[in-house]
N, CA, C and O atoms as CSV, one atom per row, in Angstrom:
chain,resi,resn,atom,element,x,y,z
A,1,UNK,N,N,-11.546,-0.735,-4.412
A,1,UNK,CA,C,-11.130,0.511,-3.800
A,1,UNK,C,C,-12.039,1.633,-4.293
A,1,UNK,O,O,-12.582,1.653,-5.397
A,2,UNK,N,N,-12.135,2.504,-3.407
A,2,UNK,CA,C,-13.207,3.416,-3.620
A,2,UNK,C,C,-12.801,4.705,-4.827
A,2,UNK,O,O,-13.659,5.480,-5.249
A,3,UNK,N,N,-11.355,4.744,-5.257
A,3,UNK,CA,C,-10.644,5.815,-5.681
A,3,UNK,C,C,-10.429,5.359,-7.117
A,3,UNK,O,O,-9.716,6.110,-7.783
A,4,UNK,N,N,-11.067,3.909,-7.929
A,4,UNK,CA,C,-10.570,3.136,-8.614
A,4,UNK,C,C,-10.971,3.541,-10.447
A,4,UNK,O,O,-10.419,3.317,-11.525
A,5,UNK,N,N,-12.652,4.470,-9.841
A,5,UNK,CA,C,-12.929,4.601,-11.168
A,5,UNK,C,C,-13.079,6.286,-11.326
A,5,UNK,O,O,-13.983,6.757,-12.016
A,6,UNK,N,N,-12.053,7.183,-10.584
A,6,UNK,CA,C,-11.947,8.541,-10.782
A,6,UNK,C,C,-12.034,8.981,-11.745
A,6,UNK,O,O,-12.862,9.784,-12.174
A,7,UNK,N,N,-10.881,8.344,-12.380
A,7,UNK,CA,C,-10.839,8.958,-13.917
A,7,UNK,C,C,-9.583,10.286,-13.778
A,7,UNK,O,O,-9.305,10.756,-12.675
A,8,UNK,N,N,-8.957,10.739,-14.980
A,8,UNK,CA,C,-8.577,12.126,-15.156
A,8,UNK,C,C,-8.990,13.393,-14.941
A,8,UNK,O,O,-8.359,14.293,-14.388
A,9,UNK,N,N,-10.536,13.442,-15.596
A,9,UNK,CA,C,-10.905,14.563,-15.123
A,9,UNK,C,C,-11.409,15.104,-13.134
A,9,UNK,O,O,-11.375,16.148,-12.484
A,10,UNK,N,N,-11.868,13.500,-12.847
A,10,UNK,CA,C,-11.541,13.940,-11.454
A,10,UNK,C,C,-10.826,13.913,-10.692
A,10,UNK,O,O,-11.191,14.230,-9.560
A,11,UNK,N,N,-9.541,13.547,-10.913
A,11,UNK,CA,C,-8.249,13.706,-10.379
A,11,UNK,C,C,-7.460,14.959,-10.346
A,11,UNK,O,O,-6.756,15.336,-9.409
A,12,UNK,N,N,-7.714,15.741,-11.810
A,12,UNK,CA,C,-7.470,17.242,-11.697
A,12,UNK,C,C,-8.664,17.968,-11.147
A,12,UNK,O,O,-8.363,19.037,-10.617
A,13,UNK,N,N,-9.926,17.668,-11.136
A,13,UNK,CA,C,-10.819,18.635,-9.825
A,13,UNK,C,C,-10.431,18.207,-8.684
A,13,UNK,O,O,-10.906,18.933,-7.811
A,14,UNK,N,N,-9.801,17.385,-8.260
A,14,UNK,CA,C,-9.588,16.867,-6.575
A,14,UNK,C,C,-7.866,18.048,-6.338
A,14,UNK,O,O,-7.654,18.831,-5.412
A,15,UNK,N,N,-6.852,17.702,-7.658
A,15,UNK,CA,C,-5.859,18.715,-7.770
A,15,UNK,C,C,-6.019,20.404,-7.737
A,15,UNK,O,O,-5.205,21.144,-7.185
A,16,UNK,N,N,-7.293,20.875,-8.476
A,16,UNK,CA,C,-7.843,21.778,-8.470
A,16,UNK,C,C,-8.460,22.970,-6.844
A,16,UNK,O,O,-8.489,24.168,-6.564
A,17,UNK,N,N,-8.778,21.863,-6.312
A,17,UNK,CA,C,-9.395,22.214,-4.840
A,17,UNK,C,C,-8.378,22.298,-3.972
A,17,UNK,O,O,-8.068,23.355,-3.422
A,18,UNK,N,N,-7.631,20.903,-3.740
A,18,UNK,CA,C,-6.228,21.089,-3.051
A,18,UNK,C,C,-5.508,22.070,-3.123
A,18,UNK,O,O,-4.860,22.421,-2.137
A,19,UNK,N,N,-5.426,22.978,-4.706
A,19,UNK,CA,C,-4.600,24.069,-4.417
A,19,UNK,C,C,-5.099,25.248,-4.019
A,19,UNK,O,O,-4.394,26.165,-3.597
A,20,UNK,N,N,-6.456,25.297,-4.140
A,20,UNK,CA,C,-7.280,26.156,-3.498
A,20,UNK,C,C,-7.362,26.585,-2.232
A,20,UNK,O,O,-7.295,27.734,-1.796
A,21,UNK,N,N,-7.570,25.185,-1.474
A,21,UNK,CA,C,-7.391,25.117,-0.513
A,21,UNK,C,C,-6.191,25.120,0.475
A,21,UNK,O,O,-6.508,25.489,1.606
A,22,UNK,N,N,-5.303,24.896,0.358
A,22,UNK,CA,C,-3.833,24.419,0.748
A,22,UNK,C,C,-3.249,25.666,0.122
A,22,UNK,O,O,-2.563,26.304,0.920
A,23,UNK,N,N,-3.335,26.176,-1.072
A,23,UNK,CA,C,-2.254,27.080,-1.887
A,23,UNK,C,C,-0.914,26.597,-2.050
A,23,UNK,O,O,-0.375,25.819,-1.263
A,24,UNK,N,N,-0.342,27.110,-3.165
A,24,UNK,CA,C,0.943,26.680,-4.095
A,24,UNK,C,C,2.449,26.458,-3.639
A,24,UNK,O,O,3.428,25.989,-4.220
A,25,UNK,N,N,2.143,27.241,-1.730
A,25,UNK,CA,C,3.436,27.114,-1.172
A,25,UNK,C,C,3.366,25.553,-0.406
A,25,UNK,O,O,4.385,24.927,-0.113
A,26,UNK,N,N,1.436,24.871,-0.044
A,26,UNK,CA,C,1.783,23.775,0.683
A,26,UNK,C,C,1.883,22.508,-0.089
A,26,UNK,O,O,2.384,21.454,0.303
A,27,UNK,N,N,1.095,22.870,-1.747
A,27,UNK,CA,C,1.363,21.835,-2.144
A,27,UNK,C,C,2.766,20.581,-2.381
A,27,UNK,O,O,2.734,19.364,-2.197
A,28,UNK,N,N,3.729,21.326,-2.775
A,28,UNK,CA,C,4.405,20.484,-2.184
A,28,UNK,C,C,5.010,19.697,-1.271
A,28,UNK,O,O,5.519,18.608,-1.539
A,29,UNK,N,N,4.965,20.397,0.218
A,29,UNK,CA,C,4.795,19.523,1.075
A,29,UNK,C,C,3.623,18.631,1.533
A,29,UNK,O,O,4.078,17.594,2.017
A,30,UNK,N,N,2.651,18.656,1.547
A,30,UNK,CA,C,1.802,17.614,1.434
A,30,UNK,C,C,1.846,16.507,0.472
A,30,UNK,O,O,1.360,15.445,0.859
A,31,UNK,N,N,2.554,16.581,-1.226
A,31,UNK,CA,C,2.565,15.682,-1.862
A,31,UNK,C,C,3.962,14.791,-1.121
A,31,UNK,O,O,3.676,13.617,-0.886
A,32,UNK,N,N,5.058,15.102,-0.829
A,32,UNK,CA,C,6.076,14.521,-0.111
A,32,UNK,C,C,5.732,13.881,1.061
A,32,UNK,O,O,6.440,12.931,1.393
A,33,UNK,N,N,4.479,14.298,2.002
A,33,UNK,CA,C,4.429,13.320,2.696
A,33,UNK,C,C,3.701,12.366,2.508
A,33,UNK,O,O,3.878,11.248,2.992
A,34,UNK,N,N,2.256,12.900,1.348
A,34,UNK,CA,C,1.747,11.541,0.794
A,34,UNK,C,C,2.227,10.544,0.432
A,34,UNK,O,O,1.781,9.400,0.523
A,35,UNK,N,N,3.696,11.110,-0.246
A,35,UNK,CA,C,4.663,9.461,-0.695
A,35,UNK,C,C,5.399,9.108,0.105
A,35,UNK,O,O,5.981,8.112,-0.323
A,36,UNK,N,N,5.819,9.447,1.364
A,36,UNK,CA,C,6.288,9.143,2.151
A,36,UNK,C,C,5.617,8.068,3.116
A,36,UNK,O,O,6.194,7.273,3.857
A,37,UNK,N,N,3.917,8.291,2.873
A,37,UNK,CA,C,3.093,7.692,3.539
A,37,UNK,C,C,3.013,6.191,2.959
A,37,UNK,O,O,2.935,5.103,3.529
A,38,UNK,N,N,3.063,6.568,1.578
A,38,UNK,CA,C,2.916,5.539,0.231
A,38,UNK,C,C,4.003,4.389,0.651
A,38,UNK,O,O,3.768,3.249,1.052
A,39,UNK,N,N,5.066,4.930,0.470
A,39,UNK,CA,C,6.058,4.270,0.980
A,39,UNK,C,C,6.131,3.474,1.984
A,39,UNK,O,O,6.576,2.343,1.791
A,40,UNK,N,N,5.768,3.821,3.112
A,40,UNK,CA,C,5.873,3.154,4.099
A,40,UNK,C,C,4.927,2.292,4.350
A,40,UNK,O,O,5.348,1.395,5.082
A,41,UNK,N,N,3.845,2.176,4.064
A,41,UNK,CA,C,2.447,1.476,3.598
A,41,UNK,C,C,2.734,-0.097,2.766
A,41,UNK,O,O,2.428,-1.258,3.036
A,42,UNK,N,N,3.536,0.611,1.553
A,42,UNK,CA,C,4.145,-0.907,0.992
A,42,UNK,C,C,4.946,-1.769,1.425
A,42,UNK,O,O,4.974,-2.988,1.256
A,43,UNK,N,N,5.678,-1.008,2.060
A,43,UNK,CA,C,7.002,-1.175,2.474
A,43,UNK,C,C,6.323,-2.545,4.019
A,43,UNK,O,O,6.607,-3.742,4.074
A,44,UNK,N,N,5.525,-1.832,4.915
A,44,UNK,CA,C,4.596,-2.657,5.710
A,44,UNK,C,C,3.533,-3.941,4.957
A,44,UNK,O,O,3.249,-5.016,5.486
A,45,UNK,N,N,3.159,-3.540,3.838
A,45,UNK,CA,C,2.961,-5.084,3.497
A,45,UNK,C,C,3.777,-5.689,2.730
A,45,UNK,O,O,3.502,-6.857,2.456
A,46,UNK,N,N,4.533,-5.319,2.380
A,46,UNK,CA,C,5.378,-6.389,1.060
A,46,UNK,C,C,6.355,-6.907,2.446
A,46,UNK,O,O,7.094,-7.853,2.173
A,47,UNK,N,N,6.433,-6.412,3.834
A,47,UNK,CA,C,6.622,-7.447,5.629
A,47,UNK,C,C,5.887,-8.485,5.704
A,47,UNK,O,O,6.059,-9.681,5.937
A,48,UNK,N,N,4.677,-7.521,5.364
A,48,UNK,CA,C,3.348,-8.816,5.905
A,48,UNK,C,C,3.295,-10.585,5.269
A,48,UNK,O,O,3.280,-11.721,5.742
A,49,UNK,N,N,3.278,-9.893,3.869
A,49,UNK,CA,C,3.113,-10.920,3.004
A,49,UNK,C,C,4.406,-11.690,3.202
A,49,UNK,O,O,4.200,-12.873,3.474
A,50,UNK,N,N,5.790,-11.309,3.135
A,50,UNK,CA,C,6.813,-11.810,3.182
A,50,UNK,C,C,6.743,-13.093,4.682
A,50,UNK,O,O,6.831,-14.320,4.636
A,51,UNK,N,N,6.553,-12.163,5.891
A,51,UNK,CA,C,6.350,-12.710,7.324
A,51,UNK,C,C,5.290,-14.073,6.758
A,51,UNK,O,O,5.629,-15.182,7.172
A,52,UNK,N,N,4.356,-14.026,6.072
A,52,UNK,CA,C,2.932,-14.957,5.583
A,52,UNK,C,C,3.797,-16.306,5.461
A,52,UNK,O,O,3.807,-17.363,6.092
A,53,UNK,N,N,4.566,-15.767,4.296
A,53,UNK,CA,C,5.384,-16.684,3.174
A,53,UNK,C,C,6.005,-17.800,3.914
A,53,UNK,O,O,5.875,-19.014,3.753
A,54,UNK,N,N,6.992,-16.855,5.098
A,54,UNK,CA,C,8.130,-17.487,5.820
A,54,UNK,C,C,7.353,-18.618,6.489
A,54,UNK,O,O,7.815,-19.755,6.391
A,55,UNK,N,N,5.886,-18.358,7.354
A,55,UNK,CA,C,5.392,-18.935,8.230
A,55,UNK,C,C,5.051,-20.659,7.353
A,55,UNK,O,O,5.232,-21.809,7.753
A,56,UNK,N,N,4.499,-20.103,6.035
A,56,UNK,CA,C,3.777,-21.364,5.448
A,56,UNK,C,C,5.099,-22.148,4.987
A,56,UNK,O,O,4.896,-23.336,4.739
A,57,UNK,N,N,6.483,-21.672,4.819
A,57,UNK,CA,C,7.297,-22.822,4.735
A,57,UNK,C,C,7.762,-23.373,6.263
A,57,UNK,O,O,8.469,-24.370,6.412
A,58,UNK,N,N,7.439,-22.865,6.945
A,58,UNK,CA,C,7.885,-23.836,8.870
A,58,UNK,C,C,7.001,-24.861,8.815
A,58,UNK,O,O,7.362,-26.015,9.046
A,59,UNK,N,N,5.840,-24.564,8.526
A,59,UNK,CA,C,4.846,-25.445,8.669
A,59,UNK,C,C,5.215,-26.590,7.908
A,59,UNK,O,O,5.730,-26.488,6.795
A,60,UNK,N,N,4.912,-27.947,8.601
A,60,UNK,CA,C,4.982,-29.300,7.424
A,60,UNK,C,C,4.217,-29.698,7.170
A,60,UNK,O,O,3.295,-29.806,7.978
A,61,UNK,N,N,4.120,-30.140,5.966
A,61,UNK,CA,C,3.165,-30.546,5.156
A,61,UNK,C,C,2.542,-31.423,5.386
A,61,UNK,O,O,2.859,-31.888,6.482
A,62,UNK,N,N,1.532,-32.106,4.774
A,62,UNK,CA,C,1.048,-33.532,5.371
A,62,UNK,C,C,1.809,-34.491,4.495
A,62,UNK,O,O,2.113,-35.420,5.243
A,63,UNK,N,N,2.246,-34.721,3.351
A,63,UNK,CA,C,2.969,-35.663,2.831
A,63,UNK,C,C,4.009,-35.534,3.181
A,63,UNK,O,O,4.570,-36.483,2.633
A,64,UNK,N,N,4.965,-34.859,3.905
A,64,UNK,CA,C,6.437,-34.963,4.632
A,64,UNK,C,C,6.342,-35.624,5.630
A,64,UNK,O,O,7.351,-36.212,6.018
A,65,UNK,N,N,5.196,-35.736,6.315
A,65,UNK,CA,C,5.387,-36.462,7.594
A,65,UNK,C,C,4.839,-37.769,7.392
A,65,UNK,O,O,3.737,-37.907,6.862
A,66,UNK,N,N,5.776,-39.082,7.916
A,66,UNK,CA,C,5.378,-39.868,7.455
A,66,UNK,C,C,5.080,-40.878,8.730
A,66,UNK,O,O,5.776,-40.893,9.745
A,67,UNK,N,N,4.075,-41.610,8.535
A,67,UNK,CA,C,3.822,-42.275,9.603
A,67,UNK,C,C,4.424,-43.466,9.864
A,67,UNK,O,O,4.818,-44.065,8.863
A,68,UNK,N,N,4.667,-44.143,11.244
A,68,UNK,CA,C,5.535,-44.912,11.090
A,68,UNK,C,C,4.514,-45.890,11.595
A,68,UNK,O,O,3.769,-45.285,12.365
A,69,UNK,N,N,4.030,-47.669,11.435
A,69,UNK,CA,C,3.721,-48.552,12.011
A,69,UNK,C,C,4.060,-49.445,12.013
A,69,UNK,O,O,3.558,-50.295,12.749
């Protein structure tokens, strides 16, 4: 991920600008919908992976099926 080796100090210059930019009345709404975004993001893959899961137990295996001659 591209955001992985920020660090602290550039996490408060990225905080720094945002309030600059945005000012102190929007910051909080923008952080509420970032986690709102967050949220729903996981929330859509921890589906995905789950939906993955379900599929690979329908499927049968090759040693369950047994051949008959």
């Amino acid at each position: 991920m591209m955001f992985s080796n920020i660090g602290i100090p550039g996490l408060i210059l990225v905080l720094v600008i945002a309030l600059i930019i945005f000012g102190p009345s929007k910051l909080p709404e923008i952080g509420r919908a970032f986690g709102r975004t967050l949220s729903e993001f996981k929330g859509a893959t921890k589906g995905l992976v789950s939906d993955s899961d379900h599929e690979d137990e329908k499927k049968p295996s090759l040693t369950a099926v047994k051949k008959e001659g």
